[in-house]
C-alpha positions in Angstrom: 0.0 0.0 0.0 1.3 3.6 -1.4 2.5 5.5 2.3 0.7 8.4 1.3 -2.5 5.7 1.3 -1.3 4.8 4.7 -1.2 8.3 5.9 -5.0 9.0 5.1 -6.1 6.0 6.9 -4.3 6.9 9.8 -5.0 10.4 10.0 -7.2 11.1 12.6 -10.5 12.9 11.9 -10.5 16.4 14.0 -8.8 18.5 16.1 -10.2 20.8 18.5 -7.5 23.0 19.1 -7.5 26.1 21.8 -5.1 28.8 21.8 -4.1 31.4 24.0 -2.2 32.7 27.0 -4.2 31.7 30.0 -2.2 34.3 32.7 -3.6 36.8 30.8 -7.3 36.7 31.1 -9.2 36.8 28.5 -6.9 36.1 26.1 -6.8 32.6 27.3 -10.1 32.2 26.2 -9.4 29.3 23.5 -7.8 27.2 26.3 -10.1 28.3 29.2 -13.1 26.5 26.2 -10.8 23.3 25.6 -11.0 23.1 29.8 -14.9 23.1 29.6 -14.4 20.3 26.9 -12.4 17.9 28.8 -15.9 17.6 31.5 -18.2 17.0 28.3 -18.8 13.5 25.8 -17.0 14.4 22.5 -17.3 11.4 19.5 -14.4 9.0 19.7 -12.7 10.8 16.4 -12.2 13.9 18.2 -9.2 15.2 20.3 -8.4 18.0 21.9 -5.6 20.1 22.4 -4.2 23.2 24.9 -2.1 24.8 22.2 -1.0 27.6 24.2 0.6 30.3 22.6 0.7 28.1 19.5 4.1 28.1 17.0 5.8 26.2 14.4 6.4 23.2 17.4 2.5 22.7 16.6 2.6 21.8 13.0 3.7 18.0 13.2 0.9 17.4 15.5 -1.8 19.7 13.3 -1.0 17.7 10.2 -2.5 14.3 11.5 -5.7 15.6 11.0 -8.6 16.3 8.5 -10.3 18.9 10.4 -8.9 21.3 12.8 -11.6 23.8 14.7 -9.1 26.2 16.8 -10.3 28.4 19.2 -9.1 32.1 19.8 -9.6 35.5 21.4 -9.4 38.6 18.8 -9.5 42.2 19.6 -11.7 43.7 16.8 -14.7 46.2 16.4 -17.3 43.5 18.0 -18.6 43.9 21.1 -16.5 41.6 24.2 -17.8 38.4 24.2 -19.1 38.1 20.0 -18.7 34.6 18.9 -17.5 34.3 15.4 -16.5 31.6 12.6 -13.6 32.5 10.2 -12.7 29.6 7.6 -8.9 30.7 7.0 -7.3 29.5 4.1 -4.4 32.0 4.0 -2.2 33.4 6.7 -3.7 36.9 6.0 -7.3 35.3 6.5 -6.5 35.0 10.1 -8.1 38.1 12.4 -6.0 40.9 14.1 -5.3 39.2 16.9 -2.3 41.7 18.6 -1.4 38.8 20.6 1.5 37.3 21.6 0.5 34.2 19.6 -0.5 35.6 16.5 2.6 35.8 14.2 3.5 31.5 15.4 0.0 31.2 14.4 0.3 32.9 10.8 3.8 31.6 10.1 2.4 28.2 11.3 -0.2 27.8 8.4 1.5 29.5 5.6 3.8 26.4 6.6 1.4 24.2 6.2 0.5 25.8 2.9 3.9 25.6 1.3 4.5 21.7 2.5 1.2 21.3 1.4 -0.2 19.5 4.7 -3.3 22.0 5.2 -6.2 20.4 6.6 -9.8 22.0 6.8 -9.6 24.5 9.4 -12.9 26.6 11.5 -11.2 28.9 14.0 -13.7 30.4 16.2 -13.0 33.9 17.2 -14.4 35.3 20.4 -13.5 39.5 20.2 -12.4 40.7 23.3 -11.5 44.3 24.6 -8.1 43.6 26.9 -5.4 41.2 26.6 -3.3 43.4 28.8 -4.4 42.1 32.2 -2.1 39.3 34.4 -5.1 36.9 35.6 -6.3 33.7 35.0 -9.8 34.8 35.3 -12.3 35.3 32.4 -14.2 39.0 32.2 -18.1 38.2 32.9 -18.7 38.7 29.0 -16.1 36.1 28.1 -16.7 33.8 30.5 -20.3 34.1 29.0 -19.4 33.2 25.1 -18.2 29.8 26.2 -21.4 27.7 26.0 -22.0 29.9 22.8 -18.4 28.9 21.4 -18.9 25.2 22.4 -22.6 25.3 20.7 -21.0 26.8 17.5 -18.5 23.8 18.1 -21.0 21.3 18.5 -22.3 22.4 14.9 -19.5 22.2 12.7 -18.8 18.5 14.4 
């Protein structure tokens, strides 16, 4: 059997994938949803994955699958807590995040793009006003989008 055949079988289905740096509040919001996660029933083809501040050390595990739906916080024009899906197929698709993850997170799917590896990605966007503060706590309007973001989730599974 051809190993690129091999490959396909053995790719997994999708991954949900959260991003973000949890000390600082709302910004953590992907990880803070991939948490929630963990307590729920997902379908056996699923995983999930605290991504963190994402980066090119992500890549070799993002190309096992078919389907990634990633998770982020964006500071944009929406009001705090707006749940959004972006379907990015180019770096430049990818939101204004101002981050500290946001260029790894470009520069990891033009990457994936130039080797050819990228699989079907939904990243859900939740806008948020302040990525500045040192806390581990979501704001009240954040902290409110997650059963939003994980019934948006639910819907592209």
């Amino acid at each position: 059997m051809p190993k690129k055949l091999i490959a396909m079988i053995q790719m997994k289905q999708t991954l949900i994938l959260g991003v973000g740096n949890i000390i600082l509040g709302d910004e953590g919001v992907g990880i803070h949803v991939i948490q929630e996660l963990e307590k729920e029933s997902l379908p056996p083809d699923v995983d999930l994955l605290d991504g963190g501040t994402g980066g090119f050390h992500l890549v070799s595990r993002l190309v096992e699958y078919g389907r990634i739906i990633m998770i982020d916080a964006t500071l944009d024009s929406h009001p705090p807590g707006t749940v959004r899906v972006i379907r990015p197929r180019y770096a430049a698709d990818f939101p204004p995040l101002m981050s500290a993850h946001e260029i790894g997170l470009r520069d990891m799917l033009a990457v994936m793009q130039l080797t050819d590896d990228l699989p079907e990605i939904h990243l859900i966007v939740v806008s948020v006003k302040n990525i500045n503060d040192v806390t581990m706590e979501l704001s009240p309007e954040i902290a409110a989008a997650i059963p939003e973001v994980i019934r948006v989730l639910r819907g592209i599974l």
